[in-house]
Biopython code that builds the backbone (N, CA, C, O; Angstrom):
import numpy as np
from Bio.PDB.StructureBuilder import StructureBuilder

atoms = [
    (1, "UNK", "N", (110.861, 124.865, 92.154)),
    (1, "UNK", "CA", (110.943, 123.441, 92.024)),
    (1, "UNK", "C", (111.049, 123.045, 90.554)),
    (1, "UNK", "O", (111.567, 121.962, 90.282)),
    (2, "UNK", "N", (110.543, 123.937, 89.470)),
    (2, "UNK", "CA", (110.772, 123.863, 88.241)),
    (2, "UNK", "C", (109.514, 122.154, 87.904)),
    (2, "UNK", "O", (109.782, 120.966, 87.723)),
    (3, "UNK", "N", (108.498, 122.754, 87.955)),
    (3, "UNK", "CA", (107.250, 121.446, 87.540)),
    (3, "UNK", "C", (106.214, 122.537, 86.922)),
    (3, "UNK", "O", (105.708, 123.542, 87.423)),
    (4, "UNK", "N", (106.094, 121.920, 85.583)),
    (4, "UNK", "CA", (104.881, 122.943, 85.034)),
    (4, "UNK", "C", (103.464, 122.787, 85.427)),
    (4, "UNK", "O", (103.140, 121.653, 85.780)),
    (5, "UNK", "N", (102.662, 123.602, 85.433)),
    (5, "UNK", "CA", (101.545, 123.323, 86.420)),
    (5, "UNK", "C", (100.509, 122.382, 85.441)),
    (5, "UNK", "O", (99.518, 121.897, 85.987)),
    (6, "UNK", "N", (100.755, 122.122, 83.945)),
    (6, "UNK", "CA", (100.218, 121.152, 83.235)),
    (6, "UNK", "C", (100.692, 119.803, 83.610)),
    (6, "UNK", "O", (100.027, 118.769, 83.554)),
    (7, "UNK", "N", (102.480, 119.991, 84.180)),
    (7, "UNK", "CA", (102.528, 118.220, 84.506)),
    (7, "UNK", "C", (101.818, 118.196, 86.257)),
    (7, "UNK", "O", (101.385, 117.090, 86.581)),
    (8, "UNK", "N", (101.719, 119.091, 87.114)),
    (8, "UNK", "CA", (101.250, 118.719, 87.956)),
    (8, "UNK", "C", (99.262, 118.424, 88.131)),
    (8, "UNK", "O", (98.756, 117.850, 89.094)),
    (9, "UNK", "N", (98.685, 118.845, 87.247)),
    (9, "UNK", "CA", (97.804, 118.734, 86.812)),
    (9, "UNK", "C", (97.638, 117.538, 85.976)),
    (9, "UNK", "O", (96.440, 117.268, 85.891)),
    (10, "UNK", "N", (98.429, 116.669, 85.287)),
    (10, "UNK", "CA", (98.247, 115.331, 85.102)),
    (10, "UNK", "C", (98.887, 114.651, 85.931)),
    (10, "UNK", "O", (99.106, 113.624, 85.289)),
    (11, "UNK", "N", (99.502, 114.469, 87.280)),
    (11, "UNK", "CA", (100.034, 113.813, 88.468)),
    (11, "UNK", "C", (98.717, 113.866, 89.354)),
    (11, "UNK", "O", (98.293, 112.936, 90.040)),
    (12, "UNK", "N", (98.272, 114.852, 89.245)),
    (12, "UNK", "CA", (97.043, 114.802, 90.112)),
    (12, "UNK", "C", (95.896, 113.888, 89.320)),
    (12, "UNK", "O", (95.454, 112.796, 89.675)),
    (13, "UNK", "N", (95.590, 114.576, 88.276)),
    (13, "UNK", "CA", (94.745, 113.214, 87.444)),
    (13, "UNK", "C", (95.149, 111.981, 87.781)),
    (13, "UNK", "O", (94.233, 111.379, 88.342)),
    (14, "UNK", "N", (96.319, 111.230, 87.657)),
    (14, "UNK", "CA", (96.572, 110.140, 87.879)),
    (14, "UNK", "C", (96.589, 109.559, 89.188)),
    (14, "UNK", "O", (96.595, 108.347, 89.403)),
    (15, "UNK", "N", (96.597, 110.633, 90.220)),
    (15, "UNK", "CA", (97.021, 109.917, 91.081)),
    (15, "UNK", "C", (98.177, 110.028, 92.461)),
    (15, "UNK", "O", (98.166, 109.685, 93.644)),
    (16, "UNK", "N", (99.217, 110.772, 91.453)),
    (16, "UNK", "CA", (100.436, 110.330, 91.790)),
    (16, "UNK", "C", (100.906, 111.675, 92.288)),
    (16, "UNK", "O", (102.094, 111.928, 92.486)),
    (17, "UNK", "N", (100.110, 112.357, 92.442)),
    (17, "UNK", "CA", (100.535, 113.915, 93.721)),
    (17, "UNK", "C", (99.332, 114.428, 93.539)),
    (17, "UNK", "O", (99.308, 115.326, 92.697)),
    (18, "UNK", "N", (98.493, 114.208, 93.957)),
    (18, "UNK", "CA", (97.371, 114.576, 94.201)),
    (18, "UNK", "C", (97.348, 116.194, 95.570)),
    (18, "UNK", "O", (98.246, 116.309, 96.404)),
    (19, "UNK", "N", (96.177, 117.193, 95.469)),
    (19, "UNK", "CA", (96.543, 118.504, 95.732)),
    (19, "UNK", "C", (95.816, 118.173, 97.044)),
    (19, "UNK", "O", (95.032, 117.269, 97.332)),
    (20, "UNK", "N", (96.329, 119.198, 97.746)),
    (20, "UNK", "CA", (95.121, 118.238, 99.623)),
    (20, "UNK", "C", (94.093, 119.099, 99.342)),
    (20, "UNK", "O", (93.009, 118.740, 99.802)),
    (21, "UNK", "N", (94.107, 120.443, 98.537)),
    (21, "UNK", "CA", (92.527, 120.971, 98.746)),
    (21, "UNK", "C", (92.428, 121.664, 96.925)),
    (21, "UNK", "O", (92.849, 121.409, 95.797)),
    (22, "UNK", "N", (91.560, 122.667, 97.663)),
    (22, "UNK", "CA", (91.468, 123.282, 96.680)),
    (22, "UNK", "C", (90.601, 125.052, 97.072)),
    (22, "UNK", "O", (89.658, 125.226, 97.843)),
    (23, "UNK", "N", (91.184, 125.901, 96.408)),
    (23, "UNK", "CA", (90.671, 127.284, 96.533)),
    (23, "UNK", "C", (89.355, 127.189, 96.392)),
    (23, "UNK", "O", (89.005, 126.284, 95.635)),
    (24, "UNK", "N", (88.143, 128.100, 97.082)),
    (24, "UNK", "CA", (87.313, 128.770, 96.139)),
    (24, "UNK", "C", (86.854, 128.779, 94.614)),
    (24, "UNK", "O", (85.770, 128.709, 94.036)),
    (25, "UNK", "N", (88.017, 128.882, 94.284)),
    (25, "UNK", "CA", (88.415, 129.451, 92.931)),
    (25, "UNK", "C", (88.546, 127.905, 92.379)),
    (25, "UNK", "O", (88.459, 128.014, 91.156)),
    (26, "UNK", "N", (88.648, 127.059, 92.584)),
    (26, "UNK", "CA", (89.155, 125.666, 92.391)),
    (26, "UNK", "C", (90.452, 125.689, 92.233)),
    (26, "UNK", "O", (90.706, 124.499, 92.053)),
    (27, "UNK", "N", (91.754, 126.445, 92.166)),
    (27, "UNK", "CA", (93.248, 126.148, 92.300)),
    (27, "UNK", "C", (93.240, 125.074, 93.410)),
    (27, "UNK", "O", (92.497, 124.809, 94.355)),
    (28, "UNK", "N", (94.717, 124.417, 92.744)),
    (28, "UNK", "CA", (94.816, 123.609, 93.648)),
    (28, "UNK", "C", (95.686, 124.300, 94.486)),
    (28, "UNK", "O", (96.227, 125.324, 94.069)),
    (29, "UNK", "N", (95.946, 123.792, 95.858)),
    (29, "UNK", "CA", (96.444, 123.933, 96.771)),
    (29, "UNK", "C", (97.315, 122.534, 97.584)),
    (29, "UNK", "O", (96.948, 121.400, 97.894)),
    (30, "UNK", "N", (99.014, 123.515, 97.765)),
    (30, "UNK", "CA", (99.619, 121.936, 97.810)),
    (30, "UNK", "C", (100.724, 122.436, 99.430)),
    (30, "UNK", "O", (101.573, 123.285, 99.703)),
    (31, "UNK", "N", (99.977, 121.225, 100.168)),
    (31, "UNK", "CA", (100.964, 121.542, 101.974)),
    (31, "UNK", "C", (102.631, 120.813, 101.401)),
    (31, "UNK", "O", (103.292, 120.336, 100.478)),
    (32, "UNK", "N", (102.557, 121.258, 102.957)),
    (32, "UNK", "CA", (104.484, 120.773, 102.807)),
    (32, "UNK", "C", (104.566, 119.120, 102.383)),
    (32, "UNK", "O", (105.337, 118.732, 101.505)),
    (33, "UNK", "N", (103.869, 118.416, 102.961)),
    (33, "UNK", "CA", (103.755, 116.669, 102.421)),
    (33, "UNK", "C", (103.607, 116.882, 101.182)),
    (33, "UNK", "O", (104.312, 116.289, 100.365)),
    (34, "UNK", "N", (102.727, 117.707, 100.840)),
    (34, "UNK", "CA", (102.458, 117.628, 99.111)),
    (34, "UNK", "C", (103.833, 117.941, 98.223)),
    (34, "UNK", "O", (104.122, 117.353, 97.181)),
    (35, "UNK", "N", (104.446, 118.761, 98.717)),
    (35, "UNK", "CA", (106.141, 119.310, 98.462)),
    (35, "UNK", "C", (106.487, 118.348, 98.390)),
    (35, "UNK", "O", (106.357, 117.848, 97.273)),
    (36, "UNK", "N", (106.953, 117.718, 99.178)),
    (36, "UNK", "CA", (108.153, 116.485, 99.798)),
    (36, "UNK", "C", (107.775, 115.254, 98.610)),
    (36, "UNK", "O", (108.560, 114.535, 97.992)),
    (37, "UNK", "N", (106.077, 115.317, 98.541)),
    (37, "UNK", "CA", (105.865, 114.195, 97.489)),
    (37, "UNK", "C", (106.595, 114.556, 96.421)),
    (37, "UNK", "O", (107.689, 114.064, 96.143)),
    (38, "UNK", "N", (105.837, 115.706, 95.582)),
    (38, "UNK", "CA", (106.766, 116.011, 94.752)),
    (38, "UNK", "C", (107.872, 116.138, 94.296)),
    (38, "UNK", "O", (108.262, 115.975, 93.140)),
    (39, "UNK", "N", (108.505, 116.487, 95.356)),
    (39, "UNK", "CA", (110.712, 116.428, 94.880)),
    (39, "UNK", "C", (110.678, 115.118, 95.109)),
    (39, "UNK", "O", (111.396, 114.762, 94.174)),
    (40, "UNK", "N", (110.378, 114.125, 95.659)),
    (40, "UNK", "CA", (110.583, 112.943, 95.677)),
    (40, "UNK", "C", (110.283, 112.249, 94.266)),
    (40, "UNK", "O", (111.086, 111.471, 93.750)),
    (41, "UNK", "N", (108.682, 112.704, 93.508)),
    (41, "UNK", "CA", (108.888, 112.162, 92.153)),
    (41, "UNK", "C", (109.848, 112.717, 91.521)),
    (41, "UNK", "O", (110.470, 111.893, 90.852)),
    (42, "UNK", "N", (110.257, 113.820, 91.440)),
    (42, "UNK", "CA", (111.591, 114.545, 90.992)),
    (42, "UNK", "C", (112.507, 113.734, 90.841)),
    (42, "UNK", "O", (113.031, 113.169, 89.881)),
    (43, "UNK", "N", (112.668, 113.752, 92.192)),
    (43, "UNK", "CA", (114.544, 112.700, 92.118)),
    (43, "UNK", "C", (113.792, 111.239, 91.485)),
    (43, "UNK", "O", (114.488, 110.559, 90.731)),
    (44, "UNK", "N", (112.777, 110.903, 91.708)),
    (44, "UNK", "CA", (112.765, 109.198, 91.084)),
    (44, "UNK", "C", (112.833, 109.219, 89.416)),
    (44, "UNK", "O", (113.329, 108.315, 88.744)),
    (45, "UNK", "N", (112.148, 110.605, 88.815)),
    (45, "UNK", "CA", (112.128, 110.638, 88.046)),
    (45, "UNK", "C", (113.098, 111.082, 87.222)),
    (45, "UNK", "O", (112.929, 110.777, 86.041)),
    (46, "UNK", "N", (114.523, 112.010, 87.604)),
    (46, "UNK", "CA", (115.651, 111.882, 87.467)),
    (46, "UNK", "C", (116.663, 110.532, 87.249)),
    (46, "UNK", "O", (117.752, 110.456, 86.680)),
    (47, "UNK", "N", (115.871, 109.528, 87.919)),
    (47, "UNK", "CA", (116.531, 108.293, 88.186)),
    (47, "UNK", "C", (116.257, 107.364, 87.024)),
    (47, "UNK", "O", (116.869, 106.363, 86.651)),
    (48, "UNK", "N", (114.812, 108.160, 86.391)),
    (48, "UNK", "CA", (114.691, 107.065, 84.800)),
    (48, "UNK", "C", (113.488, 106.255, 85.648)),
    (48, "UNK", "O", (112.958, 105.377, 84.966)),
    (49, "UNK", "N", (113.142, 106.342, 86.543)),
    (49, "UNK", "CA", (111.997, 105.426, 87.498)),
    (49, "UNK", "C", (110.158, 105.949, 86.094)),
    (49, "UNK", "O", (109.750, 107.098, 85.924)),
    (50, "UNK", "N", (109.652, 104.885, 85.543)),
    (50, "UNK", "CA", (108.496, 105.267, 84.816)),
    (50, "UNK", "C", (107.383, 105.772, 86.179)),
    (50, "UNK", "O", (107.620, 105.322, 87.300)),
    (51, "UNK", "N", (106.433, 106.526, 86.008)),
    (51, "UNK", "CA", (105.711, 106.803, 87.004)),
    (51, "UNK", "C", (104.752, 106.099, 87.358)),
    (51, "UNK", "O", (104.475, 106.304, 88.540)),
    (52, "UNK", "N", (103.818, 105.015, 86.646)),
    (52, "UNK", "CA", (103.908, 103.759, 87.926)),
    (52, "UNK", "C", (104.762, 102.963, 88.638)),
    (52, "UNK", "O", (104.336, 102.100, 89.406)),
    (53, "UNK", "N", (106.077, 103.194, 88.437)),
    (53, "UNK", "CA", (106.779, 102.627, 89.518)),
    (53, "UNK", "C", (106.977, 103.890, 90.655)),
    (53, "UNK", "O", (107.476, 103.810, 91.778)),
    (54, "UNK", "N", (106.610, 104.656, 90.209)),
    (54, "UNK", "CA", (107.516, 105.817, 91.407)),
    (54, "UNK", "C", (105.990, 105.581, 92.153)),
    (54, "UNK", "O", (106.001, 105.291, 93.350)),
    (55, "UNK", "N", (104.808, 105.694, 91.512)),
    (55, "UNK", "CA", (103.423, 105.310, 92.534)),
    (55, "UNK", "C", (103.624, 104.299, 93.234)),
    (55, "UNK", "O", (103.731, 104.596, 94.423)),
    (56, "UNK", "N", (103.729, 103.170, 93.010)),
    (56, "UNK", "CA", (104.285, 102.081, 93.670)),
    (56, "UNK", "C", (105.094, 102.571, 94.795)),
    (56, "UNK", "O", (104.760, 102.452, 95.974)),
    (57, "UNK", "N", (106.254, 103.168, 94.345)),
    (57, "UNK", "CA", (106.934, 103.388, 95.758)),
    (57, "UNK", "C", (106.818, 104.573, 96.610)),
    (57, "UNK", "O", (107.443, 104.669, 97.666)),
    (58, "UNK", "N", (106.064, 105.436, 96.187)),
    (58, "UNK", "CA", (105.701, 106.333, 97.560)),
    (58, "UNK", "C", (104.323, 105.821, 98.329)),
    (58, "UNK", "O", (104.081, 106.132, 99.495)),
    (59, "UNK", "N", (103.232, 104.780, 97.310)),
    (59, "UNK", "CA", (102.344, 104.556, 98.114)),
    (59, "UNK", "C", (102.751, 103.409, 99.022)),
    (59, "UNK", "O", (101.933, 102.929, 99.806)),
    (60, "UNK", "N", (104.310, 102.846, 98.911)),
    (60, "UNK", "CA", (104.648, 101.796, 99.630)),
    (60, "UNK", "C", (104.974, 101.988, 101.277)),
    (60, "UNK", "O", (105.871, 102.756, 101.626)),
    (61, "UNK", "N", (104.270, 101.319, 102.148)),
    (61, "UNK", "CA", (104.947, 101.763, 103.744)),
    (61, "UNK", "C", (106.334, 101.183, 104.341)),
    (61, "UNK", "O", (107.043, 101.604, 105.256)),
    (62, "UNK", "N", (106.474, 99.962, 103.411)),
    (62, "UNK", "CA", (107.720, 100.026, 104.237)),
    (62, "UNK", "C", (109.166, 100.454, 103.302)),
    (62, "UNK", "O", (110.238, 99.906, 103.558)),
    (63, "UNK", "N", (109.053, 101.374, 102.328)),
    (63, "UNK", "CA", (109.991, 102.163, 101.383)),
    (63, "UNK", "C", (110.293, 103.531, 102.577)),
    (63, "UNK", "O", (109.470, 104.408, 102.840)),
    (64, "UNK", "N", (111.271, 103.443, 102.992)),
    (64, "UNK", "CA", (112.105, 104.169, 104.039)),
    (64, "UNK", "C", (112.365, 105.469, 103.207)),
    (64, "UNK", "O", (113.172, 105.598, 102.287)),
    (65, "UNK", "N", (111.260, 106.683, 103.876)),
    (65, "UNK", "CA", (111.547, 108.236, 103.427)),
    (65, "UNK", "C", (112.068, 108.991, 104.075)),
    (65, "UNK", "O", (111.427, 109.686, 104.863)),
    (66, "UNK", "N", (113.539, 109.094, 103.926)),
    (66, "UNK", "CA", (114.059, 109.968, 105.161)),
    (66, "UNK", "C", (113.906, 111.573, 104.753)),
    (66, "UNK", "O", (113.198, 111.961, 103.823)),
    (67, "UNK", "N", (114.596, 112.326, 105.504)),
    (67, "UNK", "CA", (114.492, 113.554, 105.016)),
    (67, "UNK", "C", (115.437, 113.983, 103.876)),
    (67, "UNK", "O", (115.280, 115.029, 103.248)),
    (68, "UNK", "N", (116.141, 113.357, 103.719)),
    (68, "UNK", "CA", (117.032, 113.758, 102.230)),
    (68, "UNK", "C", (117.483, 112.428, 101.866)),
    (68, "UNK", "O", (118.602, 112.111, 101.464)),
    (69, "UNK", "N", (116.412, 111.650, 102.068)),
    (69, "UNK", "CA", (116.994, 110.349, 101.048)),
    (69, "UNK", "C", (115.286, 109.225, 100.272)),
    (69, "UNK", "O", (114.877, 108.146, 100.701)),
    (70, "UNK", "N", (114.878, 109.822, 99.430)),
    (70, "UNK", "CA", (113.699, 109.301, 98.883)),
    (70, "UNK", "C", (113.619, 107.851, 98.522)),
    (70, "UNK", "O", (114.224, 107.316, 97.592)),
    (71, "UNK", "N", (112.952, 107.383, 99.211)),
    (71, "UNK", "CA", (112.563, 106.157, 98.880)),
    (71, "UNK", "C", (113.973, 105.013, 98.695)),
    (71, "UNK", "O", (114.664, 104.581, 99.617)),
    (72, "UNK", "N", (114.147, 104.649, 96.929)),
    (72, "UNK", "CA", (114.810, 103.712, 97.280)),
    (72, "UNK", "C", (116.691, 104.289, 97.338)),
    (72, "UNK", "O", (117.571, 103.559, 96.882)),
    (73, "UNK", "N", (116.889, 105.153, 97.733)),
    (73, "UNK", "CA", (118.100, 106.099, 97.569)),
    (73, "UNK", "C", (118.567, 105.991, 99.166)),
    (73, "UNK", "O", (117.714, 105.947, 100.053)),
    (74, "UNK", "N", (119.899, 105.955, 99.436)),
    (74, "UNK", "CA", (119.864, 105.868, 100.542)),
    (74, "UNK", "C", (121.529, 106.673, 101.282)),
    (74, "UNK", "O", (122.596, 106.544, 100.682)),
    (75, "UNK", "N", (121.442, 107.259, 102.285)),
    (75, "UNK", "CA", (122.816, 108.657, 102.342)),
    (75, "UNK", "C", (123.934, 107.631, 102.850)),
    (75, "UNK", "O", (123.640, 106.668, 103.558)),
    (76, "UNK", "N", (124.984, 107.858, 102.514)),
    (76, "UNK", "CA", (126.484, 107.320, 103.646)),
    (76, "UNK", "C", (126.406, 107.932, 104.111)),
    (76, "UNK", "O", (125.456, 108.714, 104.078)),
    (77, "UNK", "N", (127.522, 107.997, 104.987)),
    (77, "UNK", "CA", (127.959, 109.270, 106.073)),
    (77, "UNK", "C", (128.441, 110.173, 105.986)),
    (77, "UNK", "O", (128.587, 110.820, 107.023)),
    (78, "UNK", "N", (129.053, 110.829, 104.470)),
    (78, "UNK", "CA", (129.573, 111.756, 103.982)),
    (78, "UNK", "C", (127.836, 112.786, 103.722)),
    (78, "UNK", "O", (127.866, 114.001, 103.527)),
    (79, "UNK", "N", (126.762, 112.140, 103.770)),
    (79, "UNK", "CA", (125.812, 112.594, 103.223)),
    (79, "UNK", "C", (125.391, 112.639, 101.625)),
    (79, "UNK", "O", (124.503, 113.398, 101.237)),
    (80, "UNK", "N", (125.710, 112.247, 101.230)),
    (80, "UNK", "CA", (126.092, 111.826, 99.910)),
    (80, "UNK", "C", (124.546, 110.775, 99.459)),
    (80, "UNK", "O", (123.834, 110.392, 100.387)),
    (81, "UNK", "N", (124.306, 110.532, 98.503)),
    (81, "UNK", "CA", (123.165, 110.357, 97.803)),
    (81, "UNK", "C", (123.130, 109.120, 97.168)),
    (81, "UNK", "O", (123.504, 109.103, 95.996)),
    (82, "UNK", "N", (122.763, 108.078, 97.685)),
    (82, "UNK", "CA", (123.339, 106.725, 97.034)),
    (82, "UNK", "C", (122.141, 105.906, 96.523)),
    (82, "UNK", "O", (121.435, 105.225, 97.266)),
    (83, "UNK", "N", (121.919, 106.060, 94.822)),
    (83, "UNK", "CA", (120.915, 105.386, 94.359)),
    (83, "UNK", "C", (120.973, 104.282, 93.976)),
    (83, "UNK", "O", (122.119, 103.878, 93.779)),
    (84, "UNK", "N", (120.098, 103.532, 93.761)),
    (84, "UNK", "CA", (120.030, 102.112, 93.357)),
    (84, "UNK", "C", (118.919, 102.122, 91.945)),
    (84, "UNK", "O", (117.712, 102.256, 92.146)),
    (85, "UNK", "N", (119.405, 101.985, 90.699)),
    (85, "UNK", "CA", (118.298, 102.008, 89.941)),
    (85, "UNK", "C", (117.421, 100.658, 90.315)),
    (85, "UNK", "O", (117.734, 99.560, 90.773)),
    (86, "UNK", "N", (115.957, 101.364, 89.832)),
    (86, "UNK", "CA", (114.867, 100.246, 89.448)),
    (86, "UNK", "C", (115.446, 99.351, 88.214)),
    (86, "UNK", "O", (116.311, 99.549, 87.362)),
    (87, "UNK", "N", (114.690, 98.426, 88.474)),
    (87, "UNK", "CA", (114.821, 97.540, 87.125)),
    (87, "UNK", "C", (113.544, 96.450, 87.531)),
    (87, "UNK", "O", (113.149, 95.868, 88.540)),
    (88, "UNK", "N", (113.161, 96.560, 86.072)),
    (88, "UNK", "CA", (111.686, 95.484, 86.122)),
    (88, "UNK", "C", (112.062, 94.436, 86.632)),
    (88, "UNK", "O", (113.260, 94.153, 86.650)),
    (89, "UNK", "N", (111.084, 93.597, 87.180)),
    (89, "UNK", "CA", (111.646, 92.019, 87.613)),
    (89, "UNK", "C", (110.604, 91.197, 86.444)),
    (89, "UNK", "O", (110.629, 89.970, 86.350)),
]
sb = StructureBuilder()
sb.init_structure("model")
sb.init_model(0)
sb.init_chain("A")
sb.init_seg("    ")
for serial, (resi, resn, name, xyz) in enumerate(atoms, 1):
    if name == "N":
        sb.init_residue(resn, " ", resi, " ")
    sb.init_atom(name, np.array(xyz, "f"), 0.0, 1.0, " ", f" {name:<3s}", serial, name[0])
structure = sb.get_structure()
């Protein structure tokens, strides 16, 4: 996935991918939701999205997460990847 385990270790501090458990050992430990969160900050964060906005929109329920289309991104029918940048209001 290419995320250094120092930035996922301040995502979890903050908040914003938090680990569902933790080892024995205290490692964190991350399920498939925990995945999906993650490539999802990925692509938002590819998108130039600051990471309280990308919190904002994964803790949002009605921000539509499909399986290959995160949040505010949304597929045609070619499958194809159709983003909409953020912009402050």
């Amino acid at each position: 996935m290419g995320v250094s385990v120092r930035t996922l270790h301040h995502w979890d501090r903050i908040g914003l991918a938090p680990a569902s458990g933790r080892t024995w050992s205290d490692y964190r430990v991350y399920d498939d939701d925990d995945v999906a969160r993650i490539h999802r900050i990925l692509v938002y964060r590819e998108l130039g999205l600051p990471l309280a906005q990308i919190g904002v929109l994964l803790d949002d329920p009605d921000v539509d997460e499909g399986p290959s289309c995160p949040g505010s991104a949304s597929c045609s029918s070619s499958g194809s990847l159709t983003c909409r940048r953020w912009s402050p209001q």
